[in-house]
C-alpha positions in Angstrom: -52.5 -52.9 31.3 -56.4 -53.6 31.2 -57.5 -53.8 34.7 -61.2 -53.6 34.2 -64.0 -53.8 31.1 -67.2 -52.2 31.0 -70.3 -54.0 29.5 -73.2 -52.5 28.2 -76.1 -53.8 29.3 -78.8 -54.6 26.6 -78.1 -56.9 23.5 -74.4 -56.8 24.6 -75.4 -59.4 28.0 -78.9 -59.4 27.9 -80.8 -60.2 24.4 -83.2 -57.4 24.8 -84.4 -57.4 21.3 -85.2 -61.2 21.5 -87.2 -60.5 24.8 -88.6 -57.2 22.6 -89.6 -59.6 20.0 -91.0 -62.2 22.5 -93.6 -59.8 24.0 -95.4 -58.0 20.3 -95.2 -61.7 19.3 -97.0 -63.0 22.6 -99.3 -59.5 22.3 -100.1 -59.6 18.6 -101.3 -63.1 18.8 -104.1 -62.0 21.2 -105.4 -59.5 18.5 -104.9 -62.2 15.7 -106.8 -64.9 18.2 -109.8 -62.1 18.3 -110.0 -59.7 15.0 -107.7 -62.4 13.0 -105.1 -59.7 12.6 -102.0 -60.8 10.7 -99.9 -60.4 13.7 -96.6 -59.0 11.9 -98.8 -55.9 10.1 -99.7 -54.9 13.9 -96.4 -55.2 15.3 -95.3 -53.1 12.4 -98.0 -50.4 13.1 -97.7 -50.3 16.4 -93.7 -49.5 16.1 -94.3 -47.3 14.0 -97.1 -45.5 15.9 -95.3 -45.6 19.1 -92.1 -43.9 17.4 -94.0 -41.1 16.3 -96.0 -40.8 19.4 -93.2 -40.9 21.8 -91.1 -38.0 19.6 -93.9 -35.6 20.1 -93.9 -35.6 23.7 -91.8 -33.0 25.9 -90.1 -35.9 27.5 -88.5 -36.6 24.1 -85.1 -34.8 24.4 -84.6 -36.1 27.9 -85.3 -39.5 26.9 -83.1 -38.9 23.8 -80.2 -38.2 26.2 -80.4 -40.4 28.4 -81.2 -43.3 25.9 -84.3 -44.9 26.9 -85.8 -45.8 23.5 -89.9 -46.0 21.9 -90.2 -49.4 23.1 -89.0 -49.2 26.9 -91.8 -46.9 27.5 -94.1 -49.5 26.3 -93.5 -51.4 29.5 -91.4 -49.1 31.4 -92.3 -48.2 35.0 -90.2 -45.1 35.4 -90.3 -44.4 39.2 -87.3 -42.6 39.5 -86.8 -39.8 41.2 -86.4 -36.8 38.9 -89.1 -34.5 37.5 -88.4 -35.5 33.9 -89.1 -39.2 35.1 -92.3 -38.0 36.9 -93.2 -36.8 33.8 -92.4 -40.1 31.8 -94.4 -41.8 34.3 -97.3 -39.6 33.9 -97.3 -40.0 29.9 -96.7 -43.5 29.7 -100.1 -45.1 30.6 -101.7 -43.3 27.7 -98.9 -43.2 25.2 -98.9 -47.2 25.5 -103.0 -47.5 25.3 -102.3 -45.1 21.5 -100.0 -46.8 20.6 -101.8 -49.9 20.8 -104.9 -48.5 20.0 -103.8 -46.8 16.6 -101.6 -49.9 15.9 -105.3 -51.4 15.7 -107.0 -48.2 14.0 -104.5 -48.8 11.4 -105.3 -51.9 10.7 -109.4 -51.2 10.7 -110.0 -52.4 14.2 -111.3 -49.1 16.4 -111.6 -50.7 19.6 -110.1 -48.3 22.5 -110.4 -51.0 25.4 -109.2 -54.1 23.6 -105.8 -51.3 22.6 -105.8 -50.9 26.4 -105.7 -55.0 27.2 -103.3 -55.5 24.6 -101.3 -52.3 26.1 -101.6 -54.0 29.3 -100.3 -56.9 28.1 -97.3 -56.5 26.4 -95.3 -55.0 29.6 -96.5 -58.3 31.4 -95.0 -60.3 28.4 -92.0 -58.2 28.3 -91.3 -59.4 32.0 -92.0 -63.2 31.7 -89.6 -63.4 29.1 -85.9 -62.3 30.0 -83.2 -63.8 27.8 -79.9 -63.4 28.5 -77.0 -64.4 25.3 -75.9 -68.1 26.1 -72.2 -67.4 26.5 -72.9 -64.3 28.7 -72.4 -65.9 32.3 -69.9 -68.1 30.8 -67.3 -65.2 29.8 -68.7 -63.4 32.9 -67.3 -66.8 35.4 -64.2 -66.5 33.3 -63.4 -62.9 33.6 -64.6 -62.2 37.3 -61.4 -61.9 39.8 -59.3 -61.6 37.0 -60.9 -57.8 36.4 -62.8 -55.5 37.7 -66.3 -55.5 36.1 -68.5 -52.5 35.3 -72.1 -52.5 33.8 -72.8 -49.3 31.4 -76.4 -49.1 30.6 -78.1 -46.3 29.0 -81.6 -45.9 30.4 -84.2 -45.4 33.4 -82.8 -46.3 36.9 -86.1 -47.9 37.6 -86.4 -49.9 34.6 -82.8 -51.1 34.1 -82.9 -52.5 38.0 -86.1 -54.4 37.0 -84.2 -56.3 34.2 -81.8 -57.2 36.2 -84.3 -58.1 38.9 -85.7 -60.4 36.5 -81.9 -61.9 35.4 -80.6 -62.1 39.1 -77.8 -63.9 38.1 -76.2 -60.8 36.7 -75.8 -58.5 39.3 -73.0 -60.6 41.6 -70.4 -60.2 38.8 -70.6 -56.8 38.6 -68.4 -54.6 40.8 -70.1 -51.1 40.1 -73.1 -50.4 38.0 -73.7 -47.2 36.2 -77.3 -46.1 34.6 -77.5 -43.3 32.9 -80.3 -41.9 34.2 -79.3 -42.4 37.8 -75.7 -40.3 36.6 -77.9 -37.5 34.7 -76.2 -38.1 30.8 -76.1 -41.3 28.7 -73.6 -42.9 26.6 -71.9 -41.3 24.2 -71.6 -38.4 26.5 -67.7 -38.8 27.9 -68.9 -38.0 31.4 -70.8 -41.1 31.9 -67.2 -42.6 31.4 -65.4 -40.3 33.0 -67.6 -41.2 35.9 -67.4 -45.0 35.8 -63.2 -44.6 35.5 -63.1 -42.8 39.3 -65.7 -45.3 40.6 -63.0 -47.8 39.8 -60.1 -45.1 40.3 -58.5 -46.3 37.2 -57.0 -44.4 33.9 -58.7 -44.7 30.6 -55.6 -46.7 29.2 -56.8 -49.1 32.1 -60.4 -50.1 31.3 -62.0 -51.4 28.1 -65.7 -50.9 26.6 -67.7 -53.8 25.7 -71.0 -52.9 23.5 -73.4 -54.0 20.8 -73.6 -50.0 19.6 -71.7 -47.5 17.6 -73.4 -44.4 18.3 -73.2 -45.2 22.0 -70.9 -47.5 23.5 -68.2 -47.0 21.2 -68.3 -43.6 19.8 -68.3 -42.7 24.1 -65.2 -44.7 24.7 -63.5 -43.3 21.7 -64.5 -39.5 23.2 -62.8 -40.3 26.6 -59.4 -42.0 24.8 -60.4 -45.8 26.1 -60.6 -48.9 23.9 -63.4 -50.1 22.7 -64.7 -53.7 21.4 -68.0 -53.7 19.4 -69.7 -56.9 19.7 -71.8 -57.5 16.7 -73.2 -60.3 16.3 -76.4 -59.9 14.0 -74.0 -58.5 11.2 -75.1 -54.4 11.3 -73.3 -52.8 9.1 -70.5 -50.2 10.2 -71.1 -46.4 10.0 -68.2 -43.8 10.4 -67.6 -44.9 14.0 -64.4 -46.9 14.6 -64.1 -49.0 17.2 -60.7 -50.6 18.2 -61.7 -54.4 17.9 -64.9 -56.2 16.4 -66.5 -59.6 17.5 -69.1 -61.6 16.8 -69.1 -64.0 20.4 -68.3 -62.8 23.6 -65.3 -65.7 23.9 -63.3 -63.6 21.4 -62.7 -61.1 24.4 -59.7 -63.8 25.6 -57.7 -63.2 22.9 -57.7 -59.5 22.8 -57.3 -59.1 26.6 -54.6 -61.4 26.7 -52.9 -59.3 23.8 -54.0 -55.7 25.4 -51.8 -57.0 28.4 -48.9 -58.9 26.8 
């Protein structure tokens, strides 16, 4: 009998990619307005400059396991209260104005203070555009007293309470939320679920995992024995990780619950 699900967070509720998307596009388009940049070859550069950055820095493996990627520290606060957070808070200020900066070296443009502005300004876009999946609050009204609701998310304390500070129409659903870097180890690590199961003082055979990713959501679930339902709606391809039902809208949930507890 499924008495609760657990939803990850990002691109599983919340379209972070779109909002992702939203901000270089918004932050590019500065650049193009002043060097007439093609804004797509600076996003590119700048991705590609902030993953290489952000693996060389000591923070790395934390980050790594506790699954904050490249692009959260681009407009993550990180004032939590842990020494490998102090740390990420410490780096991030510069690792954004690189980033930016070699985005626009790569390009030809060396201009250190306009990489600050635009460093500057993609967190600011980042936060001015929140997008949350259409059916998300729909699925949410229709599930809430019927089950107990947990949120899952992988990620900084600190920066996971600002998006849902920004989408306040999330949190009243929810009857626990876990972050991963409030608990100490990120999905797939079976304690994080281990943990969210005595929260709600339920068995695994009792609770179901909603998520948009293999390596995490699923592959997790699938370590601690509970069910898992892979929401994929951008068409990613599979990789060796099974989970126990696929979907491509939220709405499909119905069926499968009502099944799970025929």
């Amino acid at each position: 009998m499924i008495k609760a699900i657990f939803f990850d967070l990002d691109d599983t509720l919340l379209w972070d990619q779109k909002s992702v998307q939203t901000a270089f596009d918004k932050t590019c388009e500065v650049a193009r307005d002043k060097y007439g940049v093609d804004p797509k070859e600076l996003e590119e550069a700048v991705r590609k400059e902030a993953r290489e950055l952000y693996a060389s820095y000591e923070t790395y493996p934390f980050t790594q396991m506790i699954g904050i990627n490249p692009f959260e520290g681009l407009w993550g606060n990180f004032l939590d209260d842990h020494d490998d957070f102090r740390k990420m808070k410490d780096i991030v200020p510069t690792y954004r104005k690189e980033a930016w900066t070699r985005g626009l070296k790569a390009l030809g443009i060396d201009d250190p203070e306009f990489g600050y502005e635009l460093a500057e300004r993609f967190p600011a876009e980042r936060r001015k555009h929140p997008f949350v999946y259409d059916e998300s609050y729909q699925v949410l009204d229709e599930l809430k007293g019927k089950y107990q609701l947990l949120l899952l998310t992988n990620g900084s304390p600190d920066l996971q309470q600002t998006k849902l500070t920004i989408t306040p129409e999330l949190v009243p659903y929810f009857d626990q939320i876990v972050i991963s870097g409030g608990f100490g180890k990120g999905k797939p690590d079976p304690s994080i679920f281990e943990h969210a199961l005595s929260l709600m003082e339920l068995d695994k055979d009792e609770a179901i995992m909603v998520g948009d990713n293999l390596m995490t959501d699923i592959l997790g679930a699938s370590r601690v024995g509970m069910k898992s339902v892979w929401i994929n709606r951008h068409d990613k391809e599979r990789n060796e990780v099974v989970p126990d039902y696929e979907i491509t809208h939220l709405e499909e949930l119905y069926p499968i619950l009502a099944e799970l507890n025929k």
